[in-house]
N, C-alpha and C positions, 0 to 999 in steps of 0.2 A: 526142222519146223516146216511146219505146209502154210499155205498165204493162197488168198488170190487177190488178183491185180482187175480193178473192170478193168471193159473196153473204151475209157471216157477220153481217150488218147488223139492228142493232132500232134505229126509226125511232118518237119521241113528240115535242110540241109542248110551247111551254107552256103553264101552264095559261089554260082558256076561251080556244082559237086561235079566229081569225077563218074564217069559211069560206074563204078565200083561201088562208092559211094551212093547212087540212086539204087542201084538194084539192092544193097541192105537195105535202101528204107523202105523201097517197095516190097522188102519181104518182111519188115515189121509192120508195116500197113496192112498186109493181109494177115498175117499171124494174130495181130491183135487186134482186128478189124476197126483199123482205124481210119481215122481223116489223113489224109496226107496233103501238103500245101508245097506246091510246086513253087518255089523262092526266087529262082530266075534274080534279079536285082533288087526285088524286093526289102525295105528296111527293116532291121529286127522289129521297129514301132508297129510299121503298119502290120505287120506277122500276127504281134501279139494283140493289137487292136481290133482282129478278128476274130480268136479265141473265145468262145466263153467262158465266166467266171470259175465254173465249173470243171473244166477240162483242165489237163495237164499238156504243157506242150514241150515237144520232145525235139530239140535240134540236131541231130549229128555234124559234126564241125569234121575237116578234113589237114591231113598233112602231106604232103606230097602226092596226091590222089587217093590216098585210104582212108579211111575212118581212123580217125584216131583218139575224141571225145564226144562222148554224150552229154548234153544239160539237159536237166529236168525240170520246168519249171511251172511253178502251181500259180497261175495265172491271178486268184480270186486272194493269195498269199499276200506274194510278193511278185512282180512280173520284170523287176526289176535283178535280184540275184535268185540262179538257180537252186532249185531245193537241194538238189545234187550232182556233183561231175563227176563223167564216171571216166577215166582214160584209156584208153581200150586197143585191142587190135581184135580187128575181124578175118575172119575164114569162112570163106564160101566155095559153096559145092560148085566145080570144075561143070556137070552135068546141069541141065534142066529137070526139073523133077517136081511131081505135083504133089503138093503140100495141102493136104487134108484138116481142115480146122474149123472148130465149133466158132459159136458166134457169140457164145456167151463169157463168162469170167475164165481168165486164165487162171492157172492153178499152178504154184510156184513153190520146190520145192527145194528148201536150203540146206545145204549138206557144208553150209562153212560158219566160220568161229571167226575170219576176219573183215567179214561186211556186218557184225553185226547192228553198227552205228545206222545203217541203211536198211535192213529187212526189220530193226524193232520200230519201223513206221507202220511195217502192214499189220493186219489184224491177223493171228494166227488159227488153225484148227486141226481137229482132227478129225478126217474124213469117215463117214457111219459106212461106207460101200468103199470097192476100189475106184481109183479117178480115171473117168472115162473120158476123158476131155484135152484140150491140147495140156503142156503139161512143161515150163521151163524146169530146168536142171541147175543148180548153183553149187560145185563143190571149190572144196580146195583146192591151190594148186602146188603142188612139191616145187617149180622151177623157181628159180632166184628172180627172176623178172614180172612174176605170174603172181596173184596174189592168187585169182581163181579162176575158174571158167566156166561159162553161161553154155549150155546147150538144151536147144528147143525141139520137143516132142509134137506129131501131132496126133491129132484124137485118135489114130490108128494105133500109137504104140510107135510108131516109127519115126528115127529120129532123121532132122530135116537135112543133117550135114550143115548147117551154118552154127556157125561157135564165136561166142564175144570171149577175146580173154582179158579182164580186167588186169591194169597193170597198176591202178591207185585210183583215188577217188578224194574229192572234198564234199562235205556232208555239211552245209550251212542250217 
């Protein structure tokens, strides 16, 4: 199924993130040209007190200096529990590399059977031309730990080398 995701996104860590930890969010900040909100000690309260009702706001939480969950949370909802966790391990590209991306709706395309509880939130379609645009990747994943794996395209066709691999999720 094809999706897209606006850009209506504000992106903070928690608090004192690892450098590993900033440079993912700085590279979903620009991927999905988003807000990013530098957390420093900041309290989740005042975080989300700045948020519009409107946005969604994206925490990355950390365990031993990696990323290890995502919360999603729809501010205008609930701003109290996230819409969803997602539990994660990230891979990032060893190199610097310039990541080419539109400014418009992302375009998300799922090639899995076990997030379905999470992608039957987006609106689905199918595309009249081929998609020219950046372009996330969601398939399966064969390992015992892996449920699946996220990898991000950008408008070039090229893929970014950073990879989420979900390892579970709660869908409130």
């Amino acid at each position: 199924m094809i999706f897209t995701i606006s850009s209506n996104l504000i992106i903070t860590t928690s608090r004192k993130p690892s450098q590993i930890t900033r440079r993912f969010a700085q590279f979903l900040k620009h991927y999905f040209n988003a807000t990013y909100i530098n957390r420093g000690k900041t309290s989740f309260n005042k975080i989300k007190n700045q948020v519009p009702d409107e946005s969604k706001l994206v925490i990355i939480n950390e365990t031993k200096g990696n990323p290890s969950s995502i919360n999603v949370y729809d501010i205008g909802i609930d701003s109290e529990n996230p819409l969803y966790s997602l539990y994660v391990n990230v891979s990032l590209p060893q190199e610097k590399c310039n990541i080419n991306v539109d400014n418009g709706n992302i375009i998300v395309l799922s090639k899995t059977k076990s997030l379905n509880e999470i992608t039957s939130r987006f609106i689905s379609f199918k595309p009249e031309k081929k998609v020219k645009t950046n372009c996330i990747i969601i398939k399966d994943d064969d390992r015992e730990d892996i449920i699946a794996t996220v990898s991000f395209i950008d408008k070039k066709g090229i893929d970014t080398k950073y990879k989420v691999y979900i390892r579970g999720f709660n869908n409130n």
